[in-house]
C-alpha positions, 0 to 999 in steps of 0.5 A: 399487594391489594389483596394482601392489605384486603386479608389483613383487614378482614382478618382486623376486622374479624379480631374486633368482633371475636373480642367483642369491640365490633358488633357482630357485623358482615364483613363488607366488601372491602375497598383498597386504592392505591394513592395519588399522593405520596403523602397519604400513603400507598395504599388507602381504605374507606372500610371503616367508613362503610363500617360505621353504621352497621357498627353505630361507631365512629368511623375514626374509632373503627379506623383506630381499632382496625389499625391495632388489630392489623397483623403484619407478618410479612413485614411489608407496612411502614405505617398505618394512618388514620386520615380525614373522616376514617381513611386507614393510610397503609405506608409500605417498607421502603424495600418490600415493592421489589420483593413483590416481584417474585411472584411475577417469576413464580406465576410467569404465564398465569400472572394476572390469573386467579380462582376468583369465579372457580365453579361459575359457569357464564354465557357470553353472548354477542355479535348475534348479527342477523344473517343478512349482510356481512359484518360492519365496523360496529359488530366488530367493536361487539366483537372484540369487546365480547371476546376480551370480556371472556378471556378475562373471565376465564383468567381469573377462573370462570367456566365461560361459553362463548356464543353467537344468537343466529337471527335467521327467523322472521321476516328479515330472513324472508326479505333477503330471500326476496333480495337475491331472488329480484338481483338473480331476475335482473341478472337474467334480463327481467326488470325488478323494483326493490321494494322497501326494507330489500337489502341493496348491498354489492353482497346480494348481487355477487350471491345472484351472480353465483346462483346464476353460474351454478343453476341457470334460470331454475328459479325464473320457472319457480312462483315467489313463493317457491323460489324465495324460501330456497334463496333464503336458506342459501343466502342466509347459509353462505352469509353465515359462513362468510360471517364466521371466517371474518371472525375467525381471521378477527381472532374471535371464535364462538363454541356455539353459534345458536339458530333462533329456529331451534327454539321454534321446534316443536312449538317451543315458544307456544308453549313458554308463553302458555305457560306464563300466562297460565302464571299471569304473566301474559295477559290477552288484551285487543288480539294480542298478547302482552308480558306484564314487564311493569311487575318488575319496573318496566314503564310499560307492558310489551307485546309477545304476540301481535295481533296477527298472531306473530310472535314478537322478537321479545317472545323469542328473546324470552325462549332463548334466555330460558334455554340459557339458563337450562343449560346450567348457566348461572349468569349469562351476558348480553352484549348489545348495541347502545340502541337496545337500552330500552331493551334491558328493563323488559329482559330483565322482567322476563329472566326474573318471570322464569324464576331466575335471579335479577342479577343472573342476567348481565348486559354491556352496551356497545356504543356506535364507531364513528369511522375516521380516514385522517380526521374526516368521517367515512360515510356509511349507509346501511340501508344502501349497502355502502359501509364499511366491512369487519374485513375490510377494516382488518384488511386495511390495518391489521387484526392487532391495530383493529382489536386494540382500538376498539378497546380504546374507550369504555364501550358505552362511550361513542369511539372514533376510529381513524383508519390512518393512525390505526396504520401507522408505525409510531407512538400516535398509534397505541397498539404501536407503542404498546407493542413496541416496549414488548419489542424493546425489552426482547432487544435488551434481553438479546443484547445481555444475553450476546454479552454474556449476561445471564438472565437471573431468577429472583434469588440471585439478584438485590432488589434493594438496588430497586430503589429509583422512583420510576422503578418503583412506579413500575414494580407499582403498575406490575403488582396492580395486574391482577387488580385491573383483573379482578376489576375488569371482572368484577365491573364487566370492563374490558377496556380496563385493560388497555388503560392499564396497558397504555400506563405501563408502556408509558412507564417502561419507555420513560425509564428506559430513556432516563437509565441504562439497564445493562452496566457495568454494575453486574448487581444492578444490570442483573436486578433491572434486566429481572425488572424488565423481564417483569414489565415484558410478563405482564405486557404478554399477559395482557396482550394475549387476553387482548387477542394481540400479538407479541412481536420479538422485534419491530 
């Protein structure tokens, strides 16, 4: 319906400058919100306000002309009204919300879907975690938001590519190597210190223990040098391996997972920072190198190559956007922990550096999880290895419970998570009560159909029975799916999408604890049985994008 108010008004809009009582304006993107007032309409605009000054009019006269101009040839309006300083208030016909329901039947499983991003190609890119432990909480939360974001762009008609930055240069990966080497030593009976910045997790003795088992004490007779390099490569491969079953048992599934090596191959990254500073990007100042990232707003230069002569993470992070972007990508999305906010501004420099558009590059910050057990923190400690696992979590209360709350909250904001209420079968528990009107609408299906009740298609029943206002508040909250779509998309808000769940249910379960659906009224039994197959539609629809499941019974 959003949309169809939306054509009406850009059609009004065209209409006003054809015949020369607009001038020749762009047509803006054009807001319409449902009401919170039922006195005000349905359905209301601004765009006669957002008009007004390319237009040198009045924003009441603007609203005054449009409103003439709105054709309706699908009869769906009451009335339009002008309100306030120029809102255009849309009133629909009483009986036109149940009339929408058609096209729930007629696009079933596409529902919420569109063309809207059709011959866009997007990168996604997120977890990145770097090869030297296991997935925590917090690069499961990056994880479903990542994944959810994709599965709403793809739905509404993007080419997406979903992909994982391998991590596995530098000298994260030489201390991990480091690590395994002095667990391995330990285990065969040698005393070794951990120095600083070696990872002390359970992880790294169970791969020394395995080395052990597999090789004996080959490495005791290698110099460090020798040994560290080998151990590297191995623990980094298992690790990896490690990270992408955890993963896949999550539901998440990359068509890429990119190693950072590659872009050092053939002195790649050399080469890229030669070039820019050929362009005057990269200047040279006391042995090292910098990227002049205050040329597009940052609030000061950064390094890309140290005075040692390493190149930084940032010099990589150049290279690799580049490859994005090569790669025929028109957007590409980073999703990065909220820590790596100062991090937006230099990338940002660097993208508009390599020629390429301000706005093709997009990042979603990923706040911290605080890990509750009924209320009380769960402490962590990633320097000593203590915290807590994307598999344990996911072995503790579900893939559907872990998924669904990690969308609970926009994902810049901190989100708590308590493991208990995550397990427990009632509403307290939002995937429950979520899932659980899904299950409740398959009940009353069963027990029409045990009646002998046939589920009718949408010409065999009279929507005009629909009239209850908790009916139509649920015909409202169906037909605004495919807007908390194009919303998701649009603002790159995944939890949009669990809100909108969480009101649906709510709905659902309100009227089916004030009203029985089937009766001994058939005309109305067969007219609320298509409503509910509406609600059951859409709540498959979302939970499916969610990478939740849709259980027939509970």
């Amino acid at each position: 319906m959003k949309q169809v108010l939306v054509d009406l008004l850009e059609k009004a809009i065209l209409s006003g400058v054809e015949g020369g009582h607009l001038p020749p304006v762009t047509v803006p993107f054009i807001e319409v919100e449902l009401t919170k007032d039922p006195s005000h309409g349905d359905y209301a605009s601004n765009v006669a306000m957002i008009l007004a000054k390319a237009a040198k009019k009045n924003p009441r006269e603007i609203a005054k002309l449009l409103s003439e101009r709105i054709e309706d040839p699908g009869r769906m309006l009451a009335k339009v009204e002008i309100a306030g300083p120029g809102f255009l208030n849309f009133f629909l016909q009483e009986g036109c919300w149940a009339r929408l329901l058609e096209t729930v039947e007629r696009e079933g499983a596409r529902y919420g879907a569109s063309e809207r991003g059709k011959g866009h190609r997007i990168q996604v890119e997120f977890v990145s975690a770097n090869p030297t432990g296991p997935l925590h909480i917090g690069h499961a939360r990056g994880a479903v938001v990542g994944d959810v974001m994709a599965n709403i762009l793809a739905a509404v008609g993007y080419d997406v590519f979903r992909e994982y930055y391998i991590n596995d240069a530098g000298n994260q990966m030489n201390n991990l190597g480091k690590s395994v080497l002095l667990r391995y030593e330990e285990l065969l009976g040698k005393v070794a210190e951990f120095p600083e910045g070696c990872y002390r997790g359970d992880y790294i003795k169970d791969l020394a223990a395995d080395l052990v088992k597999k090789e004996g004490d080959r490495y005791l007779k290698m110099t460090p040098a020798e040994a560290i390099p080998l151990l590297t490569a191995y623990a980094g491969g298992e690790i990896l391996e490690g990270i992408k079953e955890d993963l896949r048992a999550f539901g998440v599934v990359f068509d890429l997972y990119f190693s950072e090596r590659e872009l050092y191959k053939e002195a790649g990254v050399e080469k890229l920072l030669r070039s820019l500073q050929e362009q005057d990007f990269i200047y040279a100042e006391g042995d090292a190198l910098w990227f002049r990232t205050t040329a597009f707003g940052d609030e000061k230069d950064r390094v890309v190559v140290r005075q040692n002569g390493e190149p930084t993470y940032f010099a990589a992070d150049i290279a690799y956007h580049k490859n994005k972007f090569q790669r025929g990508f028109a957007t590409v999305i980073d999703i990065w922990g909220a820590d790596h906010h100062g991090y937006i501004p230099r990338m940002s420099a660097a993208v508009q550096a390599l020629g390429y558009d301000k706005e093709a590059l997009k990042v979603i910050l990923v706040q911290l999880v605080n890990l509750l057990r009924d209320g009380n923190p769960v402490a962590m400690s990633t320097r000593s290895g203590e915290f807590v696992t994307l598999h344990e979590v996911v072995d503790e209360v579900g893939k559907d419970a872990a998924r669904y709350n990690f969308l609970m909250r926009r994902s810049d904001s901190h989100l708590d998570f308590d493991l208990e209420v995550a397990k427990k079968q009632s509403n307290e528990n939002p995937v429950y009560y979520v899932q659980y009107a899904y299950a409740r609408i398959c009940s009353i299906l069963r027990m029409a159909a045990e009646k002998g009740i046939a589920l009718p298609a949408y010409g065999q029943i009279d929507p005009g029975l629909l009239i209850l206002p908790e009916e139509i508040d649920l015909i409202k909250a169906i037909t605004r799916f495919p807007e908390v779509m194009e919303g998701a998309a649009r603002t790159l808000e995944p939890h949009r999408l669990t809100f909108f769940l969480n009101d649906l249910a709510g709905l659902f379960h309100s009227y089916y604890n004030k009203n029985k659906v089937v009766s001994e009224d058939g005309a109305l039994t067969g007219a609320r049985l298509f409503l509910i197959k509406s609600v059951q539609t859409v709540l498959k629809n979302a939970l499916n994008l969610l990478g939740v499941s849709t259980p027939e019974k509970m």
